[in-house]
PDB file of N, H, CA, C and O in Angstrom:
ATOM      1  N   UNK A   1       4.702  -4.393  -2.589  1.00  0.00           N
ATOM      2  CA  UNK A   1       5.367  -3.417  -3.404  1.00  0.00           C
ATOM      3  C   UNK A   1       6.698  -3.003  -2.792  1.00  0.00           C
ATOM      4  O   UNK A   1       7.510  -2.579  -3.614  1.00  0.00           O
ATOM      5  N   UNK A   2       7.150  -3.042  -1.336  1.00  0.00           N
ATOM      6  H   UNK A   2       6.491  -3.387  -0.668  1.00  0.00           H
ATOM      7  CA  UNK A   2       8.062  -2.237  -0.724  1.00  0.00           C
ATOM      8  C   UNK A   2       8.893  -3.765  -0.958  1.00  0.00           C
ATOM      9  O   UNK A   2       9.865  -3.276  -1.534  1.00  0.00           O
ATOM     10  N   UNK A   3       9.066  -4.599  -0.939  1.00  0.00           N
ATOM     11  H   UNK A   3       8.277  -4.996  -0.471  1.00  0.00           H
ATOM     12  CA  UNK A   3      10.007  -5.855  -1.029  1.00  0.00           C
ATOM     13  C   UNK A   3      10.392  -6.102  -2.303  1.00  0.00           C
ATOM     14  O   UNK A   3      11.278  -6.945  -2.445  1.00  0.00           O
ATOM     15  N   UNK A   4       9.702  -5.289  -3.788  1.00  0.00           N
ATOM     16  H   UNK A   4       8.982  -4.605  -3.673  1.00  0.00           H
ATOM     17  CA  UNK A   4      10.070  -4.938  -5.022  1.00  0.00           C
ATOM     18  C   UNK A   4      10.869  -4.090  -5.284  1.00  0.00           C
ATOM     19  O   UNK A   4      11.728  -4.251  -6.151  1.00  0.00           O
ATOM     20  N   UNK A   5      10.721  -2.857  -4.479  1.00  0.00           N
ATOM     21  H   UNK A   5      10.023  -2.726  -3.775  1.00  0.00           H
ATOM     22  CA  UNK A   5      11.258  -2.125  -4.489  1.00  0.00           C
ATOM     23  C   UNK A   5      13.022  -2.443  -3.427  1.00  0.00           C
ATOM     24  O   UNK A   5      14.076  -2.285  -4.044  1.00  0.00           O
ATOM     25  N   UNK A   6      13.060  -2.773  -2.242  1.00  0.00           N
ATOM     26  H   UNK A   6      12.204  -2.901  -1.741  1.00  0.00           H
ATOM     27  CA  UNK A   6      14.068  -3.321  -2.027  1.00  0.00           C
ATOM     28  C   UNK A   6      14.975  -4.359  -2.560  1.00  0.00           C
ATOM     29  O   UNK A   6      16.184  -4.464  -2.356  1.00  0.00           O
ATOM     30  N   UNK A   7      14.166  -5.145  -3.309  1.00  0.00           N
ATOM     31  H   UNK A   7      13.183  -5.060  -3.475  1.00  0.00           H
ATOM     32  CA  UNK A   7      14.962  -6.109  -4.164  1.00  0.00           C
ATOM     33  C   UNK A   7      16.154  -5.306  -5.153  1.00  0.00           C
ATOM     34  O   UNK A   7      17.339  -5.536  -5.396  1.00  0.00           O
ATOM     35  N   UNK A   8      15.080  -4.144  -5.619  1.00  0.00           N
ATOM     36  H   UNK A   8      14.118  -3.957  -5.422  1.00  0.00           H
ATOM     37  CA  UNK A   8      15.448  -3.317  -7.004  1.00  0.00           C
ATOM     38  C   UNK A   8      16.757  -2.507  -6.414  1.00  0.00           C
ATOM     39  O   UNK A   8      17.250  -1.617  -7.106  1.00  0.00           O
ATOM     40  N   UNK A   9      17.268  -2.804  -5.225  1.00  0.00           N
ATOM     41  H   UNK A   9      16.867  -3.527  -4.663  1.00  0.00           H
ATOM     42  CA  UNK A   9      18.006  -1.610  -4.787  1.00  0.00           C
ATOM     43  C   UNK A   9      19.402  -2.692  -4.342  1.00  0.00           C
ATOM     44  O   UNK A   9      20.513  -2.226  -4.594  1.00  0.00           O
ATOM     45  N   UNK A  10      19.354  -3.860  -3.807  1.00  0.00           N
ATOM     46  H   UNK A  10      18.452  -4.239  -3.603  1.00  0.00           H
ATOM     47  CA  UNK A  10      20.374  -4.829  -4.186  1.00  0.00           C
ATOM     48  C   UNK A  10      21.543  -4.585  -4.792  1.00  0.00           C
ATOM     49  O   UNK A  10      22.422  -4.535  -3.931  1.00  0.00           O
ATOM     50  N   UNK A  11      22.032  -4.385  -6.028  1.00  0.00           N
ATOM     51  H   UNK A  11      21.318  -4.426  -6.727  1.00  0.00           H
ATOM     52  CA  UNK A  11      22.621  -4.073  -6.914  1.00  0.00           C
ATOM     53  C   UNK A  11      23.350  -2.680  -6.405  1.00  0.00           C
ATOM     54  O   UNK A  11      24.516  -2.444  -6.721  1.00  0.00           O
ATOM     55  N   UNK A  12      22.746  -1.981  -5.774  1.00  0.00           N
ATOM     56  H   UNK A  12      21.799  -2.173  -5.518  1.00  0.00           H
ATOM     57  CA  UNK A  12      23.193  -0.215  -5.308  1.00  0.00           C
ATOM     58  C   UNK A  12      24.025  -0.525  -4.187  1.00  0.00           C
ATOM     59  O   UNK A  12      25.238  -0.372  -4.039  1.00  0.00           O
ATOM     60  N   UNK A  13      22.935  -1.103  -3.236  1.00  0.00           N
ATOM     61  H   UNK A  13      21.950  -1.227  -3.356  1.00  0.00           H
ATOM     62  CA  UNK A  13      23.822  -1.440  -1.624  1.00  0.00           C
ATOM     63  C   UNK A  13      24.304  -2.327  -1.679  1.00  0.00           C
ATOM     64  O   UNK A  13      24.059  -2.782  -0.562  1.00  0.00           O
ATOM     65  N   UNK A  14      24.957  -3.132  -2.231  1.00  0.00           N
ATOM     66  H   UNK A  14      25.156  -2.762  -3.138  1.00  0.00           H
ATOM     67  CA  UNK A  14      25.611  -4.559  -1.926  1.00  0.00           C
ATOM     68  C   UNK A  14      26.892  -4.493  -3.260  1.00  0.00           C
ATOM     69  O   UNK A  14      27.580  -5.479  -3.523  1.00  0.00           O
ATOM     70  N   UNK A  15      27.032  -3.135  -4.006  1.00  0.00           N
ATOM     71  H   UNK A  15      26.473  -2.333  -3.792  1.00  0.00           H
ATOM     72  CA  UNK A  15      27.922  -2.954  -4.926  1.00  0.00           C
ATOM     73  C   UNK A  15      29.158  -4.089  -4.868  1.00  0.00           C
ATOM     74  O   UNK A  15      29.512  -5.163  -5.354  1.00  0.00           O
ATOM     75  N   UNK A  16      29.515  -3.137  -3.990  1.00  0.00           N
ATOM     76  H   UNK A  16      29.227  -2.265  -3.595  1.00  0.00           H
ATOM     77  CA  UNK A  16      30.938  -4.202  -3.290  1.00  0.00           C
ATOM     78  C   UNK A  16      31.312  -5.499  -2.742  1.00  0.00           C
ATOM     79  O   UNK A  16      32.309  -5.933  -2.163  1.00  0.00           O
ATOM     80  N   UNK A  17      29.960  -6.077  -3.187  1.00  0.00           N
ATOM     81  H   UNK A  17      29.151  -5.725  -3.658  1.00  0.00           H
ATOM     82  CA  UNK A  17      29.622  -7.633  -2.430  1.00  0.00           C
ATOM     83  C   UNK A  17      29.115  -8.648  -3.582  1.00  0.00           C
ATOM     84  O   UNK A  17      27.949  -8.886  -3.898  1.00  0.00           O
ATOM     85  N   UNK A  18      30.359  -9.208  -4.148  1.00  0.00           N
ATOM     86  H   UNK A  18      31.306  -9.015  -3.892  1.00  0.00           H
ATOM     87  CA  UNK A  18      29.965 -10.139  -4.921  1.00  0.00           C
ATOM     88  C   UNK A  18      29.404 -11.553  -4.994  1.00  0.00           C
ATOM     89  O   UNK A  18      29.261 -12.280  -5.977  1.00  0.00           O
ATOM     90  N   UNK A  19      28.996 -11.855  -3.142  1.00  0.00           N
ATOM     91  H   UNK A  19      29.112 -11.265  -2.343  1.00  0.00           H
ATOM     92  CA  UNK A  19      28.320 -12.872  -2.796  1.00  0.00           C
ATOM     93  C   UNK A  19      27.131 -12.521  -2.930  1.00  0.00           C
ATOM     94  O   UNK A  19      26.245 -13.151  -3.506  1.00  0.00           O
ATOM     95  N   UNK A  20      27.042 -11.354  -2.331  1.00  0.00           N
ATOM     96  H   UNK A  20      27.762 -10.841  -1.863  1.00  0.00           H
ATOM     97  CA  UNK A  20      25.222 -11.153  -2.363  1.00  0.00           C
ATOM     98  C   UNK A  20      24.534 -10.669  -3.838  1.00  0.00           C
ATOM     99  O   UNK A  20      23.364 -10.902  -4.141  1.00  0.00           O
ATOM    100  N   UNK A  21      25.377 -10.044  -4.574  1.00  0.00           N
ATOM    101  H   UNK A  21      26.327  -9.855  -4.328  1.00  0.00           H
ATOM    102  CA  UNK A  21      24.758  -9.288  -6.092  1.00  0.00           C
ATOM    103  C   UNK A  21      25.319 -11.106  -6.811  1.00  0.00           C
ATOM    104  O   UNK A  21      25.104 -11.119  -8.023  1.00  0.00           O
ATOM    105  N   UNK A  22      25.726 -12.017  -6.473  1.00  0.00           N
ATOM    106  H   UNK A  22      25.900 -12.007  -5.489  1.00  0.00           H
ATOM    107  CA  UNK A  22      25.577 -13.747  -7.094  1.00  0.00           C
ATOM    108  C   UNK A  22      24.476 -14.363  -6.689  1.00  0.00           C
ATOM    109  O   UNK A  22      23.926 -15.170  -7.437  1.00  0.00           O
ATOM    110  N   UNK A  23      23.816 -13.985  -5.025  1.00  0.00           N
ATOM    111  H   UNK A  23      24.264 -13.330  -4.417  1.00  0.00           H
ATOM    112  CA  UNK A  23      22.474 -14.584  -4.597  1.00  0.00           C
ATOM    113  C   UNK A  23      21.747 -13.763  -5.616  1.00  0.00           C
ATOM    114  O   UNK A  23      20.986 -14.301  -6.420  1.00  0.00           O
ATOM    115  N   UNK A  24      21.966 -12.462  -5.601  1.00  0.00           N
ATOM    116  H   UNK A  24      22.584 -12.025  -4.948  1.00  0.00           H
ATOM    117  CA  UNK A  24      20.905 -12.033  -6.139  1.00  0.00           C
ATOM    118  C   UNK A  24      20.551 -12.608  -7.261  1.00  0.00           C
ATOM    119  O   UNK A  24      19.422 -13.080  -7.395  1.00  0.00           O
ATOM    120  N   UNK A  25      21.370 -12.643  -8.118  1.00  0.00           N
ATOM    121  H   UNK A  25      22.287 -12.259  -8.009  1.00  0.00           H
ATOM    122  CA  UNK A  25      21.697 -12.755  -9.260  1.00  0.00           C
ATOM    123  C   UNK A  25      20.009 -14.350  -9.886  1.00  0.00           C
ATOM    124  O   UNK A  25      18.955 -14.359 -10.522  1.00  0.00           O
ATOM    125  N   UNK A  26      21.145 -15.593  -8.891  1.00  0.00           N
ATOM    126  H   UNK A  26      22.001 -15.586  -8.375  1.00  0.00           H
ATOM    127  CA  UNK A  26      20.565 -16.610  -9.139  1.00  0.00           C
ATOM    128  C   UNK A  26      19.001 -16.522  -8.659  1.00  0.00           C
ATOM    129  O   UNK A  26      18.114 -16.865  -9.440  1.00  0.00           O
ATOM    130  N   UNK A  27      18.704 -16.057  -7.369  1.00  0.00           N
ATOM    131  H   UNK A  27      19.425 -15.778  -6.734  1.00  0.00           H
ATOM    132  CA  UNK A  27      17.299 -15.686  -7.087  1.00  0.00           C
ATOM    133  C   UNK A  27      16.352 -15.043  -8.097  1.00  0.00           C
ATOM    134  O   UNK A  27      15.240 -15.500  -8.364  1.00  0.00           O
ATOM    135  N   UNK A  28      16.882 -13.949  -8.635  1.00  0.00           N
ATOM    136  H   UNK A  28      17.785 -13.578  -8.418  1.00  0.00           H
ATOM    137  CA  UNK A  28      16.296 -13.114  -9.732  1.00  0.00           C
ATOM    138  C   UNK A  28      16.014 -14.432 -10.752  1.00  0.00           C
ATOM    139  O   UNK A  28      14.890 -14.926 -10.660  1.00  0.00           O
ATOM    140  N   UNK A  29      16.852 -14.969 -11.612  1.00  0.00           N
ATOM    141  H   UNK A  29      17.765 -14.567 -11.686  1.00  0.00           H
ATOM    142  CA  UNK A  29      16.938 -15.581 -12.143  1.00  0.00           C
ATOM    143  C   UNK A  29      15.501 -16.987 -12.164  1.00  0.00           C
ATOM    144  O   UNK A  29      14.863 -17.422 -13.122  1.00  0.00           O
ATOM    145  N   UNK A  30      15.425 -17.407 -10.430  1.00  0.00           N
ATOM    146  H   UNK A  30      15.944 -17.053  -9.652  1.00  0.00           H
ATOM    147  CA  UNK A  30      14.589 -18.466 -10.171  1.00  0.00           C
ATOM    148  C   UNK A  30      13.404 -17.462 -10.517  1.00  0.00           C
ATOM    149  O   UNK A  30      12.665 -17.781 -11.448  1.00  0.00           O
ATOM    150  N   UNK A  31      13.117 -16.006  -9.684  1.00  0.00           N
ATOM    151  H   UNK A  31      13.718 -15.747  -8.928  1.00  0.00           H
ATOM    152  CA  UNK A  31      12.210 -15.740 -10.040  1.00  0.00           C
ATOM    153  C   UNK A  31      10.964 -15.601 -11.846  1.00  0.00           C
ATOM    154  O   UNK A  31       9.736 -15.569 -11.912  1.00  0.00           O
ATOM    155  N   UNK A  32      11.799 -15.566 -12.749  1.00  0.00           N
ATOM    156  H   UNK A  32      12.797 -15.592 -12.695  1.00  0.00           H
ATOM    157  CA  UNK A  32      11.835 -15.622 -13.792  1.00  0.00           C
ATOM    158  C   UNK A  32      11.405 -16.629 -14.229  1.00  0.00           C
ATOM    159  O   UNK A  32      10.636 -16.606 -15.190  1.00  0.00           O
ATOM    160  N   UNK A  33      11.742 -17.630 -13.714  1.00  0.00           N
ATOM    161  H   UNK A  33      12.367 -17.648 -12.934  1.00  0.00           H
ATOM    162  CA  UNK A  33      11.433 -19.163 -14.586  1.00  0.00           C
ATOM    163  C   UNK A  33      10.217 -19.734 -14.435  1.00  0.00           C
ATOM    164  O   UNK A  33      10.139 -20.851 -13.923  1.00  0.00           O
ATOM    165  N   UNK A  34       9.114 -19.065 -14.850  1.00  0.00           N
ATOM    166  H   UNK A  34       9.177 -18.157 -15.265  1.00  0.00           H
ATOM    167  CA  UNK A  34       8.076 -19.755 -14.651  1.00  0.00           C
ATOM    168  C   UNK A  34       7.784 -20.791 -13.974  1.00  0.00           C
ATOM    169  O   UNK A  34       6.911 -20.782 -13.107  1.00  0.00           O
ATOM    170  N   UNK A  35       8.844 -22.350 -14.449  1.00  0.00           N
ATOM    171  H   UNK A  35       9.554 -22.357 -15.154  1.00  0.00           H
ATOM    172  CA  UNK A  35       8.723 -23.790 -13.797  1.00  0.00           C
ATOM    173  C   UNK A  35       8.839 -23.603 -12.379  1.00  0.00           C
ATOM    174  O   UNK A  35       8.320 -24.284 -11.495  1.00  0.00           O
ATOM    175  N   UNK A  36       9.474 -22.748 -12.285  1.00  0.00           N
ATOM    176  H   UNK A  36       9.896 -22.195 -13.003  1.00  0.00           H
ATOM    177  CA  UNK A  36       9.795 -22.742 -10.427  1.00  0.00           C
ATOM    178  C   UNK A  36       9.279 -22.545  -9.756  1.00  0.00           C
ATOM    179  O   UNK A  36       9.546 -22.744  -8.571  1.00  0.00           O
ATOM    180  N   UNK A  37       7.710 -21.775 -10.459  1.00  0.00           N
ATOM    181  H   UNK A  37       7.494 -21.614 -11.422  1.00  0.00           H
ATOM    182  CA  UNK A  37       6.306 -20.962  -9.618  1.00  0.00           C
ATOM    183  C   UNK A  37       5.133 -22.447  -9.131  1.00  0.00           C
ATOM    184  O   UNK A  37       4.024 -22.329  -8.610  1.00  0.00           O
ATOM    185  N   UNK A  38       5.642 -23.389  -9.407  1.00  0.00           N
ATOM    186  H   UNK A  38       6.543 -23.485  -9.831  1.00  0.00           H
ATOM    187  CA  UNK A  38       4.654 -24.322  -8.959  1.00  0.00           C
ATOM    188  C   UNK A  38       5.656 -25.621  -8.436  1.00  0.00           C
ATOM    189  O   UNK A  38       6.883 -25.708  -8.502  1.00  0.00           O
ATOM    190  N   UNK A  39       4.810 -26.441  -7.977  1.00  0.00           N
ATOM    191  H   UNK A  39       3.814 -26.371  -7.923  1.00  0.00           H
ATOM    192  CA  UNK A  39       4.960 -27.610  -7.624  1.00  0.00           C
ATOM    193  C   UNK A  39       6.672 -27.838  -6.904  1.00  0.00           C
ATOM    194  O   UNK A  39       7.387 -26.967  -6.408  1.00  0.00           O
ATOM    195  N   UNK A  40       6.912 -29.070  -7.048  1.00  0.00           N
ATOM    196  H   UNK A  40       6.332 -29.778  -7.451  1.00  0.00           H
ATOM    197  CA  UNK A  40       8.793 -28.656  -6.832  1.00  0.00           C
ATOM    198  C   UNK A  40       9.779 -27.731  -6.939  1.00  0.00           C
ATOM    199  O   UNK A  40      10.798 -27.485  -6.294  1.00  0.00           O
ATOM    200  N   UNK A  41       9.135 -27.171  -8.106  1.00  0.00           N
ATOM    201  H   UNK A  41       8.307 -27.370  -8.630  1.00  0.00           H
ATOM    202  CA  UNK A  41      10.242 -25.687  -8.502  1.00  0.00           C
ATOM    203  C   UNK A  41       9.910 -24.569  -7.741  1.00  0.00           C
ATOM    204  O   UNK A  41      10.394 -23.437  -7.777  1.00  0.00           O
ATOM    205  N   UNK A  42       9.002 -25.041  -7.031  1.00  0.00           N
ATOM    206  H   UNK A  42       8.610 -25.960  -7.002  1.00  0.00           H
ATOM    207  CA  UNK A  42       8.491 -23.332  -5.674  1.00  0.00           C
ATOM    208  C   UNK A  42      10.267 -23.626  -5.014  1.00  0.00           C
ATOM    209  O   UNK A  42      11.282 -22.942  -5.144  1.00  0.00           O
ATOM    210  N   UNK A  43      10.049 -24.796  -4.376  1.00  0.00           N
ATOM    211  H   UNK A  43       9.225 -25.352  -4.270  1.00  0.00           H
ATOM    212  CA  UNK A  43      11.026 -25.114  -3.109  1.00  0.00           C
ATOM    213  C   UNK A  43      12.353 -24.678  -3.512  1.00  0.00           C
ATOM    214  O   UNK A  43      13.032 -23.941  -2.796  1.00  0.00           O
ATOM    215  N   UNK A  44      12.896 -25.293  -5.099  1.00  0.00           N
ATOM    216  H   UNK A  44      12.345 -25.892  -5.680  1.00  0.00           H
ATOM    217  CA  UNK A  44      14.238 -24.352  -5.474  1.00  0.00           C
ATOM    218  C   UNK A  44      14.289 -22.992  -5.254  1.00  0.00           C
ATOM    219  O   UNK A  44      15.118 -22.469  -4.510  1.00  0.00           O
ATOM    220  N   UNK A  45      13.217 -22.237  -6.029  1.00  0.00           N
ATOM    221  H   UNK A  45      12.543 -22.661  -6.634  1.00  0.00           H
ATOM    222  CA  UNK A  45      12.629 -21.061  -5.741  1.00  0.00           C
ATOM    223  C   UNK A  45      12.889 -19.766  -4.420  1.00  0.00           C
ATOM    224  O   UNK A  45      13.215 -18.581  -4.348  1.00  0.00           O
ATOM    225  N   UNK A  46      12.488 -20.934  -3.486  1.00  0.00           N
ATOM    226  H   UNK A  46      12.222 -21.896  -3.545  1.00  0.00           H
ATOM    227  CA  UNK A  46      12.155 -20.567  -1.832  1.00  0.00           C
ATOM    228  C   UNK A  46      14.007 -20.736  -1.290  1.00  0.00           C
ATOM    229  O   UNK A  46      14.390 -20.003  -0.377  1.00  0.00           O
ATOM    230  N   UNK A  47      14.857 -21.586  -1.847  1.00  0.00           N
ATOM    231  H   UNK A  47      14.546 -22.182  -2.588  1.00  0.00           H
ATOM    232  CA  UNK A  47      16.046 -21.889  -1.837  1.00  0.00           C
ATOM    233  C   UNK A  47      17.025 -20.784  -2.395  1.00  0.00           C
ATOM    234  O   UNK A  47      18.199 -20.688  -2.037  1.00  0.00           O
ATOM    235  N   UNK A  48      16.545 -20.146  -3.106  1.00  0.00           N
ATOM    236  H   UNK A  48      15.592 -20.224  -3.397  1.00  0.00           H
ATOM    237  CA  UNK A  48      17.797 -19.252  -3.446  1.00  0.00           C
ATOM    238  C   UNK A  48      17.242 -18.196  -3.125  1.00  0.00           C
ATOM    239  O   UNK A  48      17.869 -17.229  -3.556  1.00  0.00           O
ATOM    240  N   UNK A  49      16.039 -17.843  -2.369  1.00  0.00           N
ATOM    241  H   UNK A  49      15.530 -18.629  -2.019  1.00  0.00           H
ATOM    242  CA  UNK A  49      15.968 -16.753  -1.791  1.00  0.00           C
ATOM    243  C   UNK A  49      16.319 -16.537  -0.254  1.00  0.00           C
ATOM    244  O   UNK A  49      16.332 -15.498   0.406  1.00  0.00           O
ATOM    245  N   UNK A  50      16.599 -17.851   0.104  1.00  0.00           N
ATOM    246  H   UNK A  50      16.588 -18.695  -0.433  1.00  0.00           H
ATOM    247  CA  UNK A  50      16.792 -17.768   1.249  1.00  0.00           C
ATOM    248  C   UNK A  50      18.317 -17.828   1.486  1.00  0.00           C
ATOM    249  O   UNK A  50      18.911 -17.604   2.541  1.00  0.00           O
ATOM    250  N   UNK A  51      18.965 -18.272  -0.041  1.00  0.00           N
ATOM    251  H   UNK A  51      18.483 -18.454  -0.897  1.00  0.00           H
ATOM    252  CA  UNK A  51      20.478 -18.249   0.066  1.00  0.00           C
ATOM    253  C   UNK A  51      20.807 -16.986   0.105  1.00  0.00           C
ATOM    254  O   UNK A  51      21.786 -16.537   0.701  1.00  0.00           O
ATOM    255  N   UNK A  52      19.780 -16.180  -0.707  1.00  0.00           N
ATOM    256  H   UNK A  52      18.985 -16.544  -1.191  1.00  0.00           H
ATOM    257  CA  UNK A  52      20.298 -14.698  -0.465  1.00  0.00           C
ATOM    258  C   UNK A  52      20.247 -14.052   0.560  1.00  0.00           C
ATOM    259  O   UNK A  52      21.010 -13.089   0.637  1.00  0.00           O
ATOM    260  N   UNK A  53      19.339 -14.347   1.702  1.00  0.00           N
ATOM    261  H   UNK A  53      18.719 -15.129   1.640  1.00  0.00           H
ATOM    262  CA  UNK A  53      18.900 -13.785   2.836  1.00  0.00           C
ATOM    263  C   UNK A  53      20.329 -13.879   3.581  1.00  0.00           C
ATOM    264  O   UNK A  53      20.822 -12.904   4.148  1.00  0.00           O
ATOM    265  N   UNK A  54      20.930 -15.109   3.527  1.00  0.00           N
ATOM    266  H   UNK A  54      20.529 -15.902   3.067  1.00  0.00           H
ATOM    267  CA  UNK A  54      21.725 -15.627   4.462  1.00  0.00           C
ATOM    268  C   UNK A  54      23.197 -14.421   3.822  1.00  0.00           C
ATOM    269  O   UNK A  54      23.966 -13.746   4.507  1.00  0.00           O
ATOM    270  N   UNK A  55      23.128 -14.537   2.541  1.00  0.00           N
ATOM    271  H   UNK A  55      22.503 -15.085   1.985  1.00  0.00           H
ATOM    272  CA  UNK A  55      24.731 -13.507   2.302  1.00  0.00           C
ATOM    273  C   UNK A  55      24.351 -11.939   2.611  1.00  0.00           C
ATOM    274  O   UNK A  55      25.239 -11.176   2.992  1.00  0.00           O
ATOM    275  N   UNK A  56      22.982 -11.479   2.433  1.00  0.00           N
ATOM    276  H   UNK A  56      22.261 -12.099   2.124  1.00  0.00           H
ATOM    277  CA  UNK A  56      22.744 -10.122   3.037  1.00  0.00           C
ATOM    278  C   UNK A  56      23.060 -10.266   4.907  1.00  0.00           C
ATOM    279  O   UNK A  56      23.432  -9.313   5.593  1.00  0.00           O
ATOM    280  N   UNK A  57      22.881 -11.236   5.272  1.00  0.00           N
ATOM    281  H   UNK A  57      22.579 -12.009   4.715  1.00  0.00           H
ATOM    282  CA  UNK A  57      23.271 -11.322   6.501  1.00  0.00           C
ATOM    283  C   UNK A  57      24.561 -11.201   6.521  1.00  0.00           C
ATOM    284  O   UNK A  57      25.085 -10.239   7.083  1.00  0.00           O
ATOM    285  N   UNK A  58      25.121 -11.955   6.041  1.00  0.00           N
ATOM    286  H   UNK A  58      24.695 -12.737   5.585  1.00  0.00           H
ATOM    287  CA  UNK A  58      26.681 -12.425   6.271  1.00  0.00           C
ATOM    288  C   UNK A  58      27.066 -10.635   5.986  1.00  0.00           C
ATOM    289  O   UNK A  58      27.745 -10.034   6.818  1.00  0.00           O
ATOM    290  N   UNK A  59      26.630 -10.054   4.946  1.00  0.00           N
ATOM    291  H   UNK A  59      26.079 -10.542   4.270  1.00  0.00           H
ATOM    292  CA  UNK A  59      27.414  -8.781   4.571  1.00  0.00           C
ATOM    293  C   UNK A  59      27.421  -8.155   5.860  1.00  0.00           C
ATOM    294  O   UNK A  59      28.484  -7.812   6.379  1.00  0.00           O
ATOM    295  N   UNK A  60      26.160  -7.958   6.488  1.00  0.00           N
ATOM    296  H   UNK A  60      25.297  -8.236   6.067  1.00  0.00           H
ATOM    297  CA  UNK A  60      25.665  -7.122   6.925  1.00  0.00           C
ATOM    298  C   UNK A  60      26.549  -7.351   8.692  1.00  0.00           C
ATOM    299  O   UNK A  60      26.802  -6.454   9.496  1.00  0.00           O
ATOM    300  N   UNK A  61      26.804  -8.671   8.815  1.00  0.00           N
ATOM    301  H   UNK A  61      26.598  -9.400   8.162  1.00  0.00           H
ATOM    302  CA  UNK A  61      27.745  -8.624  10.257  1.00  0.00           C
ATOM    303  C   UNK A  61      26.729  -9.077  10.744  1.00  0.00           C
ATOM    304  O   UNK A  61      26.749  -8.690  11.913  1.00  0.00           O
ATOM    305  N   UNK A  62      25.728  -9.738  10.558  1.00  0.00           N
ATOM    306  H   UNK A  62      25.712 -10.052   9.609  1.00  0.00           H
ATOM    307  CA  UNK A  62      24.265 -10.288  11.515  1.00  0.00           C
ATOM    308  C   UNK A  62      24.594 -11.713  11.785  1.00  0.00           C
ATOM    309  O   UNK A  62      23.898 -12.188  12.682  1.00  0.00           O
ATOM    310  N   UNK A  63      25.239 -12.320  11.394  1.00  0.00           N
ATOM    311  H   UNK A  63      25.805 -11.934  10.665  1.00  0.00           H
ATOM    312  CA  UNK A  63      25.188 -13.502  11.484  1.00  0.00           C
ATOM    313  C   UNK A  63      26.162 -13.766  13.312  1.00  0.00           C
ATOM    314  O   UNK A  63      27.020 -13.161  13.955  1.00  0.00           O
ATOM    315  N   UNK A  64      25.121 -15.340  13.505  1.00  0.00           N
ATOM    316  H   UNK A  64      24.424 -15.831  12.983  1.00  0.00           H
ATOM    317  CA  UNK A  64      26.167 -15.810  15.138  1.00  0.00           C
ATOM    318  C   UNK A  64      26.921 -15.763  15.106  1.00  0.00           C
ATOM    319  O   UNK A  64      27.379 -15.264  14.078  1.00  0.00           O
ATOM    320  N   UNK A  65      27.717 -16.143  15.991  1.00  0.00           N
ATOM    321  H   UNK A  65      27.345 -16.548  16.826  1.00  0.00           H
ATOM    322  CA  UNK A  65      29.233 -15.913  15.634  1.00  0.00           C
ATOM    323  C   UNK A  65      29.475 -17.939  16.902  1.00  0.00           C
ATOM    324  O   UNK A  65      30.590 -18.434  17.067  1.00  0.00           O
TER     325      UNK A  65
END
């Protein structure tokens, strides 16, 4: 429930960040598509959530340098 709720908040904290509210965007999106909940379409799935992980990083100044 608390990773629903952080998802839902995306859009608030990342206003100013049109890389990460675009991960979001497409992630949301995978989430939605039924096809993506099984078989091959998990892994796209698992792919744009992890693209998003990487631009909440990038916003956030976490990333190596």
């Amino acid at each position: 429930m608390r990773s629903f709720r952080a998802l839902n908040l995306i859009d608030a904290v990342f206003a100013n960040d049109s890389a990460v509210r675009e991960a979001w965007t497409r992630y949301l999106t995978a989430l939605n598509d039924a096809s993506l909940s099984v078989g091959p379409g998990f892994a796209i799935r698992e792919e744009k959530r992890r693209d998003l992980l990487l631009e909440i990083v990038k916003a956030l100044g976490l990333r190596r340098s």
